[in-house]
C-alpha positions as CSV (number, residue, x, y, z in Angstrom):
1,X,73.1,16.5,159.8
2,X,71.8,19.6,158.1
3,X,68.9,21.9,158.8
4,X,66.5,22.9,156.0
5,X,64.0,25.7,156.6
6,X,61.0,25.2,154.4
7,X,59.0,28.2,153.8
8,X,54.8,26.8,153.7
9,X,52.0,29.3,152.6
10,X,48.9,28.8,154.9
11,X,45.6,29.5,153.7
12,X,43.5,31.1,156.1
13,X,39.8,32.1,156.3
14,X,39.1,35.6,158.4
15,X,38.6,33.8,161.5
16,X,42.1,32.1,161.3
17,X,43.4,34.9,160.3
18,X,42.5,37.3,162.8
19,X,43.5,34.8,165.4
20,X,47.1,34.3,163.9
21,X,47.4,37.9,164.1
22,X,46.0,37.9,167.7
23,X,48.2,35.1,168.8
24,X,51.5,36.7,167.5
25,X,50.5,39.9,169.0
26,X,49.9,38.6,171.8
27,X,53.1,36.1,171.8
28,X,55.4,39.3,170.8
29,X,54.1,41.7,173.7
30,X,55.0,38.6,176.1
31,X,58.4,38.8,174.6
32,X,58.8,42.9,175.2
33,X,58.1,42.4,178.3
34,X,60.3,39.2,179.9
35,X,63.3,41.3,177.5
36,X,62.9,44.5,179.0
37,X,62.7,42.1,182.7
38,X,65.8,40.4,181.3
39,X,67.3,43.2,180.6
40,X,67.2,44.9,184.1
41,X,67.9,41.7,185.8
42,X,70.5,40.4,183.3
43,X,69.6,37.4,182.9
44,X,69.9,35.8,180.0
45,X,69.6,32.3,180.3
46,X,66.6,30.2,179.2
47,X,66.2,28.9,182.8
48,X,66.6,32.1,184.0
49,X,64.5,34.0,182.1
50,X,61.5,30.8,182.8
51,X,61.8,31.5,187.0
52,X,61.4,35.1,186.2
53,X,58.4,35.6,183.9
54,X,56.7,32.4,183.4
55,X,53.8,32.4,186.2
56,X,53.2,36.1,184.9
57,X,53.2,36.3,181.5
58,X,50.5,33.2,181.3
59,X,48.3,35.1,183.8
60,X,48.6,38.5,182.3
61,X,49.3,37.5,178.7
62,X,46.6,34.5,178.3
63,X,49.7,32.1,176.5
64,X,49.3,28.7,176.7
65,X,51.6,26.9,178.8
66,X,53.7,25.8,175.3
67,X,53.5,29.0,173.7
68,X,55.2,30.7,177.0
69,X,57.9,28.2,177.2
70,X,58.6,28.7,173.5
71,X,58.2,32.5,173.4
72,X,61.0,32.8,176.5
73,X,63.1,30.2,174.3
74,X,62.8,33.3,171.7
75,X,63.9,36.0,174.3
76,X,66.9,33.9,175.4
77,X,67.6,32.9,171.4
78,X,67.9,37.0,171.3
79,X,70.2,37.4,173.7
80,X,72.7,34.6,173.3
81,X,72.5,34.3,169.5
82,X,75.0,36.4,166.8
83,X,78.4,37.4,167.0
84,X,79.5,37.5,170.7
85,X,81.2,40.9,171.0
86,X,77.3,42.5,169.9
87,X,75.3,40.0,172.1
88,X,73.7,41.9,175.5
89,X,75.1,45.1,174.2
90,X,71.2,46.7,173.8
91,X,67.9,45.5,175.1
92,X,65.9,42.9,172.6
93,X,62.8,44.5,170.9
94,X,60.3,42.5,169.3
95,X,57.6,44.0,166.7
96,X,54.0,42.6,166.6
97,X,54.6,40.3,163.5
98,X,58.1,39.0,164.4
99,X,58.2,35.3,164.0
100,X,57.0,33.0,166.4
101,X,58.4,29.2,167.4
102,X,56.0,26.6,167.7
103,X,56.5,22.8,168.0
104,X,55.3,19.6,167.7
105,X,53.1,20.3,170.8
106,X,51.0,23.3,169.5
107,X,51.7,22.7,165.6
108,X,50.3,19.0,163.7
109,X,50.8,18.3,160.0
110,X,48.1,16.2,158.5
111,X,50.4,15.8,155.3
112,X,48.0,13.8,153.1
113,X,45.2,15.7,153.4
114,X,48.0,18.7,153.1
115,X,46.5,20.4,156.1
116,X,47.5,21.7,159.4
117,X,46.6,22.2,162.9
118,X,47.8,25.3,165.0
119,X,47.0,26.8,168.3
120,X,46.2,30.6,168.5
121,X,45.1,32.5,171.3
122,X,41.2,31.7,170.7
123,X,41.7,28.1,170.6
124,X,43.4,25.4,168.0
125,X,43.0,26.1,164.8
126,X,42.2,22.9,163.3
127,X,42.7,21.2,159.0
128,X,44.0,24.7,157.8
129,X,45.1,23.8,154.5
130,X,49.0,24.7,153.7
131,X,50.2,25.4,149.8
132,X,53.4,23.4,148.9
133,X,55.3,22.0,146.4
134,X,55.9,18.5,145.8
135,X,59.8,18.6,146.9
136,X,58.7,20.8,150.1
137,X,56.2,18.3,150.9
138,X,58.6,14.8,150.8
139,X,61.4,17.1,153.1
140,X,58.2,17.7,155.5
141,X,58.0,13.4,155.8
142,X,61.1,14.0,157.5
143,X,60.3,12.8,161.0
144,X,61.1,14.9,163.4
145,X,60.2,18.9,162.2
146,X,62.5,20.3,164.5
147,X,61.0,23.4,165.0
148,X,58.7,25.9,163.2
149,X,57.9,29.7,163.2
150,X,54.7,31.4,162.4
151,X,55.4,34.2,159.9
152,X,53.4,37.2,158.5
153,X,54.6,38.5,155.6
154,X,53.3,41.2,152.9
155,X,49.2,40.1,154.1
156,X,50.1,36.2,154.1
157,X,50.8,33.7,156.8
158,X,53.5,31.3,156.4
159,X,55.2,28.1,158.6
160,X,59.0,28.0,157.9
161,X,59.7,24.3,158.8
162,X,62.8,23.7,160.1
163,X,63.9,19.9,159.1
164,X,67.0,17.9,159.8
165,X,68.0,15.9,157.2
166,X,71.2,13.5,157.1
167,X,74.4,14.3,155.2
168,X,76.2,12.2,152.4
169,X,79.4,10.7,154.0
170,X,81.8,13.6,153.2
171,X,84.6,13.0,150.5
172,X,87.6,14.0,152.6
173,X,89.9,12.9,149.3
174,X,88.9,14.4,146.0
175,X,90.6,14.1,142.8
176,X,90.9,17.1,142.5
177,X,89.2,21.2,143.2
178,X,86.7,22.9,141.2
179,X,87.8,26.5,141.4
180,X,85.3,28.9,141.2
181,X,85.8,32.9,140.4
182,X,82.8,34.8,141.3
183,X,82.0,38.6,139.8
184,X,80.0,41.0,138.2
185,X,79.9,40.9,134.3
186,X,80.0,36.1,135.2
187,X,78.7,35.5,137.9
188,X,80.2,32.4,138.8
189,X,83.0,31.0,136.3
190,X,84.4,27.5,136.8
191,X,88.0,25.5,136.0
192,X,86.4,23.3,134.1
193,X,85.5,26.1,131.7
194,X,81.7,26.6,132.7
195,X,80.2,30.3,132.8
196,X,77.4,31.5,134.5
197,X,76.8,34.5,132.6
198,X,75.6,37.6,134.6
199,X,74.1,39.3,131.6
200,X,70.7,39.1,132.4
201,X,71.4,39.6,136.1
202,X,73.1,43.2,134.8
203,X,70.2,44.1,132.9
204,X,67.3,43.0,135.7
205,X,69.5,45.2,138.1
206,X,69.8,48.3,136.1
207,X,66.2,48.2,135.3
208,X,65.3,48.7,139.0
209,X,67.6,50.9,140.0
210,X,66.1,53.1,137.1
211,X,62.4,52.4,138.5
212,X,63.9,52.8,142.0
213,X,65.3,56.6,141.2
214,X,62.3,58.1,138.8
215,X,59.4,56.4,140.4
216,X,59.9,58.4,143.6
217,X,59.8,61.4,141.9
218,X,56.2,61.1,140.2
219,X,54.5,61.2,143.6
220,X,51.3,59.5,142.1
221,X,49.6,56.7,143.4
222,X,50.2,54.0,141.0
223,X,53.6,55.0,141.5
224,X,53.9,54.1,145.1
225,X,51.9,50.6,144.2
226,X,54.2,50.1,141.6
227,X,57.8,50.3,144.3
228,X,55.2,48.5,146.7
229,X,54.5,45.9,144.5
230,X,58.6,45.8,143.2
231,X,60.0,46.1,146.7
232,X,62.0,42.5,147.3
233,X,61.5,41.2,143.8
234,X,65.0,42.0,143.1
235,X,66.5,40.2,146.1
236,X,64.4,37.4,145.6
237,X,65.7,37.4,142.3
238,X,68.9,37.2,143.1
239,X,68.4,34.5,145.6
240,X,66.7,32.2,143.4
241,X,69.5,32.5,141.1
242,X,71.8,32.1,143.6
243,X,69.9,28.8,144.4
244,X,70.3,27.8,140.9
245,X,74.5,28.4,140.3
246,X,75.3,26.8,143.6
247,X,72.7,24.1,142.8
248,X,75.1,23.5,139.3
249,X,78.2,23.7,141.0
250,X,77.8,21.3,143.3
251,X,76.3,18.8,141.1
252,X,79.2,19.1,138.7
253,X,81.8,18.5,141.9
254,X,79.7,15.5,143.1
255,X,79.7,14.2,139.6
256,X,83.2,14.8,139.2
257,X,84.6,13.5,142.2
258,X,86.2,17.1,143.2
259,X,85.8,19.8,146.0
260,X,85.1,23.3,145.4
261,X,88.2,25.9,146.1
262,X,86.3,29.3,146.7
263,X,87.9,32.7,147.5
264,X,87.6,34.3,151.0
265,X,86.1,37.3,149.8
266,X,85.6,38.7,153.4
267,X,85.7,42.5,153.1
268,X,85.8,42.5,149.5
269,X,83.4,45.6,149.6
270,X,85.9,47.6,151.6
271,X,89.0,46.4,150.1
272,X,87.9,46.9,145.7
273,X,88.4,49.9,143.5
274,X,86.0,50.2,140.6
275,X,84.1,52.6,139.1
276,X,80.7,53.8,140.0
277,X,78.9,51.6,137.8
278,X,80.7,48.7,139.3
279,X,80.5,49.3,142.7
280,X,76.5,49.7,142.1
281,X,76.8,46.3,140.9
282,X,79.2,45.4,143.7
283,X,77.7,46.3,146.7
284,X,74.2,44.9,144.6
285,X,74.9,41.3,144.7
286,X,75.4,38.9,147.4
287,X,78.5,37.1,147.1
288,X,78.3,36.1,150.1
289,X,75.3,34.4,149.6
290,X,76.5,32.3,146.7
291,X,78.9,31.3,148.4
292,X,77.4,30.3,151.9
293,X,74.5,28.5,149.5
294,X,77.4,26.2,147.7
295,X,78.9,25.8,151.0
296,X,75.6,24.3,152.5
297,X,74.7,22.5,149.3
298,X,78.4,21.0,149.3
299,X,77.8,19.6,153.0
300,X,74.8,17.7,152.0
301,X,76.1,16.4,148.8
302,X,79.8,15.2,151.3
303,X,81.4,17.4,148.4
304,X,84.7,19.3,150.1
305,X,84.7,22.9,150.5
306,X,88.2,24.6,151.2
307,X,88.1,28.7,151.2
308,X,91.8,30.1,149.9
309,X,93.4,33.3,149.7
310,X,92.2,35.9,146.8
311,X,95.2,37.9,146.2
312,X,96.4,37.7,142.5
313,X,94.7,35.1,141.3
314,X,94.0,37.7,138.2
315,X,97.7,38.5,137.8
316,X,99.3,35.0,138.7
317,X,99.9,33.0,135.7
318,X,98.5,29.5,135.7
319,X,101.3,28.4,133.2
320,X,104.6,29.3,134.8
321,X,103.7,31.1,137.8
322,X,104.7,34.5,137.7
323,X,102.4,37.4,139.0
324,X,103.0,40.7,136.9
325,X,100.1,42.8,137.0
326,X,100.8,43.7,132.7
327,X,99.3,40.2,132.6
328,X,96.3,41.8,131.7
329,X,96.4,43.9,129.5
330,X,92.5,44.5,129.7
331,X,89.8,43.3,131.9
332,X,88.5,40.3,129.8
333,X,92.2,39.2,128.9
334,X,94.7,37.2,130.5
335,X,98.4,37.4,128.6
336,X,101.7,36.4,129.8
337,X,104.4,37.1,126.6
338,X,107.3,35.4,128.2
339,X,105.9,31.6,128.1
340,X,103.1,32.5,125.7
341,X,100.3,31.7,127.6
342,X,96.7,33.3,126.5
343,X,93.8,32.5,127.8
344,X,90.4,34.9,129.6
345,X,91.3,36.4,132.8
346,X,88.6,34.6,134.6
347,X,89.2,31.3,133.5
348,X,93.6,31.9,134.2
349,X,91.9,33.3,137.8
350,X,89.9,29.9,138.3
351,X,92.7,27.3,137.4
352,X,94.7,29.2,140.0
353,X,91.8,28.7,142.9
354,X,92.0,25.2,142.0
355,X,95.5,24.8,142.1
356,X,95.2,26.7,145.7
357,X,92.6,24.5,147.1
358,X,95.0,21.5,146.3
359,X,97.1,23.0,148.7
360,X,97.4,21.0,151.5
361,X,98.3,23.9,153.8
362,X,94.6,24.8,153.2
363,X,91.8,24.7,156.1
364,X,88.4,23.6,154.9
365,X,85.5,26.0,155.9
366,X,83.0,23.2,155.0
367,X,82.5,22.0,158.5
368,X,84.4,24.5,160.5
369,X,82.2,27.7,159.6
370,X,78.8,25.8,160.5
């Protein structure tokens, strides 16, 4: 079972706007106040937290009974939620448009007349329509919505859906592993001998960190609209295309009958040497992210993920073996004189992630880092 978040655009009037805003004001100054009361009791449990506030908060706050139980749910996710050794280490602070959980007793769907109804703090909100597309709207037929959160972002509401949708049956017995090499000048190069050029990428990124260093220093007004307008559009770029690489990759394992062997490129920020150009683009671009997005994709497609060591997969030769770093005699090139083998250094540095992730000595991430 996999959760989906689906991100839906509401379309609001003034009235429904103005009480959206009211109700997650409202619903986030509840929250600073059973954290701060959490914080000096410490307790951090949902139950907890619910004997402490709950009587309160509805008499001086004006939440509904749901909205109350839901918005302590919130203070309690805070606290116990994240890496362990940072949880309860500082008190929880919640600004006026941080997202607020709602479910299927304060929120409705009417999804054929693609409207929706919500309760706010000056009464339900009733056949606000919703933008979607088409795919977002059959994943919202999935009965139940686990959860949703009110959002405000840049001037808009939104309702990011959370949805559980089933798995394929996972393939624990490929043919075979995909190998993927991930970096800067391809984004994403596969042993199969697919490239996912990062050309375009390069150029998009250089373009805004130009805009991002002179813009600042005109002062002017269209200026400031102009980084307004720009600011996000370059990660949002990157995670759509992101979406789209890990979308291919998966497909192409599925179709194939293999996993995907990735490299554990935790602390690969800290650990590489490059140039200043390259560690712009470095530090730039979410690795991560393409890979947690193949990972997730993988899981609902049953296609095996296994994560395997990085070191030399550049220098190890995928013919006989041996790792001499005067295997590369460049960056684009991958040479080994002694058994003659020539092929691109990214392709020699997939075949070898592929051979890894046939290792049986290797642990799969696919499940275990969910």
């Amino acid at each position: 079972m996999s959760n989906i978040v689906v991100p839906i655009k509401i379309q609001t009037d003034r009235k429904t706007t103005d009480d959206l805003g009211a109700t997650l004001r409202a619903c986030n100054a509840a929250a600073n106040y059973m954290s701060t009361l959490a914080w000096e009791s410490r307790e951090f449990s949902k139950f907890g937290i619910h004997r402490l506030v709950y009587a309160k908060v509805k008499e001086e706050f004006g939440l509904g009974a749901q909205a109350t139980v839901r918005t302590i749910a919130k203070v309690a996710d805070a606290y116990n939620s994240g890496d362990q050794k940072f949880r309860r280490t500082r008190k929880r602070q919640f600004s006026w448009g941080s997202a607020q959980p709602f479910d299927a007793r304060n929120l409705s769907w009417n999804l054929e007349d693609t409207t929706l109804s919500i309760w706010t703090m000056n009464g339900r909100a009733k056949a606000v329509p919703f933008l979607c597309a088409d795919w977002q709207l059959e994943l919202l037929k999935h009965d139940p919505i686990a959860e949703s959160d009110l959002v405000f972002r840049k001037g808009s509401f939104y309702i990011h859906a959370t949805i559980d949708v089933e798995d394929e049956t996972m393939n624990e017995s490929p043919k075979g592993f995909l190998g993927v090499d991930m970096g800067i000048v391809n984004i994403a190069t596969l042993s199969d001998g697919k490239n996912f050029s990062g050309k375009h990428l390069n150029q998009v990124r250089n373009r805004n960190l130009r805009l991002r260093r002179t813009l600042p220093k005109k002062g002017t007004r269209s200026a400031k609209r102009l980084l307004a307008k720009r600011s996000g559009r370059e990660a949002r770029f990157a995670k759509d295309t992101n979406h789209c690489i890990s979308k291919k990759i998966v497909t192409e394992a599925q179709r194939t009958n293999y996993g995907i062997s990735l490299e554990d490129l935790e602390g690969i920020r800290n650990r590489a040497r490059l140039r200043k150009p390259q560690r712009v683009a470095l530090n730039s671009w979410g690795f991560h992210q393409l890979g947690s997005f193949v990972q997730y994709k993988a899981v609902r497609a049953g296609v095996l993920v296994v994560y395997v060591n990085p070191a030399y997969t550049s220098q190890h030769c995928s013919g006989c073996g041996r790792v001499d770093k005067n295997n590369r005699p460049n960056q684009a090139t991958f040479l080994r004189t002694s058994c003659g083998l020539s092929l691109l250094a990214n392709r020699n540095a997939t075949i070898n992630i592929a051979k890894r992730g046939c290792d049986s000595s290797v642990v799969s991430y696919a499940t275990a880092r969910d």
